[in-house]
C-alpha positions in Angstrom: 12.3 -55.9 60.4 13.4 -53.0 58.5 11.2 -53.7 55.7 8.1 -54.3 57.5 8.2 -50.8 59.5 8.8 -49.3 55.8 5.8 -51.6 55.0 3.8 -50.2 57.4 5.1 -46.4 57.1 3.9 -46.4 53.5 0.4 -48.1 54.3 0.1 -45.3 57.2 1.3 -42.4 54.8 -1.1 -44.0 52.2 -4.1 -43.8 54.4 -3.0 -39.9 55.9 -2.0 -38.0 52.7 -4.5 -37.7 49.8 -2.5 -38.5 47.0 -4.3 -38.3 43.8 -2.6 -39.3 40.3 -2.9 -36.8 37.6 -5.6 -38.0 34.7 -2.9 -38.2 32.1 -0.8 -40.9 33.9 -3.1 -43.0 35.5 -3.6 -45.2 32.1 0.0 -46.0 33.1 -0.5 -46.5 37.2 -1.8 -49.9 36.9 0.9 -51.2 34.7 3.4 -49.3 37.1 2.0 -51.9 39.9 2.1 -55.2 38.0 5.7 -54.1 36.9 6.6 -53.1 40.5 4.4 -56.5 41.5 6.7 -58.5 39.1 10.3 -57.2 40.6 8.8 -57.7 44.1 8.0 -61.4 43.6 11.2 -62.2 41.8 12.8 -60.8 44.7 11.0 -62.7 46.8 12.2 -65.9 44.7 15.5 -64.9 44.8 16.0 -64.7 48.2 14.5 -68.1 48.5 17.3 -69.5 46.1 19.8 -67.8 48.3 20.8 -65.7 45.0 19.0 -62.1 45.7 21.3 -59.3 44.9 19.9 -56.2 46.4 21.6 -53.5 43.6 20.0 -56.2 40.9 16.6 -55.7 42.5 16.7 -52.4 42.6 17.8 -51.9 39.0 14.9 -54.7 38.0 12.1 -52.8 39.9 12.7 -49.1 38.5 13.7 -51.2 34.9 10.7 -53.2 34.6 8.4 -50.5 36.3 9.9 -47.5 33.1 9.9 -50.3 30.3 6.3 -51.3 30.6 5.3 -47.6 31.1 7.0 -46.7 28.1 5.6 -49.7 25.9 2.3 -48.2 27.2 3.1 -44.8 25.7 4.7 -46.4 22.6 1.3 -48.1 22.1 -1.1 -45.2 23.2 0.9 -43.0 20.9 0.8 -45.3 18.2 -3.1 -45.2 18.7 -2.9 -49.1 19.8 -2.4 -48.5 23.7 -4.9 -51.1 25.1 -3.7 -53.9 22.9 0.3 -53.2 23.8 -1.4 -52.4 27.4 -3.1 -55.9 27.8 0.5 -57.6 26.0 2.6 -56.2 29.0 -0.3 -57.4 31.8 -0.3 -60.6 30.3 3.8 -61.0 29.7 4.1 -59.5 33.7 1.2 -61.8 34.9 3.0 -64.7 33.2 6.4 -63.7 35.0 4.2 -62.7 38.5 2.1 -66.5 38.1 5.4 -68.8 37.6 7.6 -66.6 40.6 4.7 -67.5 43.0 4.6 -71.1 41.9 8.8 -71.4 42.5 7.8 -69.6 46.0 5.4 -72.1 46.6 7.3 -75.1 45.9 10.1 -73.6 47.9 7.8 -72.8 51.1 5.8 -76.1 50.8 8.4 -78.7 49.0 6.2 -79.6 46.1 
């Protein structure tokens, strides 16, 4: 229950505050998401295999969310940012794509 109300707090706060990202960072919010999409979903799995460790998650979702953000500097400082940005979508998407088939074969049994 507690999660959902935080759910809904953050949707509420989203909608009331006008929170704008500065233009220098927002090359980096959507890789933020998938990396914060990633940790949510594995999560999610873990739960369902009765394994979730909640200091694990937390570690994996600020992790995964400073190490893609970083590659994405590396690469735009390097001058090769879209390429190294469309490697970690497509590593992330790959992790995001087979943590939502293991939840659906848990949820369904097949």
């Amino acid at each position: 229950m507690i999660p959902l109300l935080g759910l809904v707090l953050g949707v509420l706060a989203g909608f009331i505050f006008d929170v704008s990202v500065p233009l220098e960072l927002q090359p980096y919010l959507p890789i933020a998401i998938v990396a914060a999409l990633d940790a949510v979903f594995g999560g999610v799995r873990a739960v369902m295999e009765g394994i979730f460790n909640d200091k694990v998650f937390v570690v994996s979702f600020i992790a995964n969310v400073l190490i893609a953000a970083f590659i994405v500097f590396l690469g735009d400082q390097l001058g090769v940012g879209s390429q190294l940005s469309t490697a970690v979508i497509v590593v992330l998407g790959i992790r995001i794509f087979t943590n939502v088939a293991t939840i659906r074969r848990h949820v369904f049994h097949a």
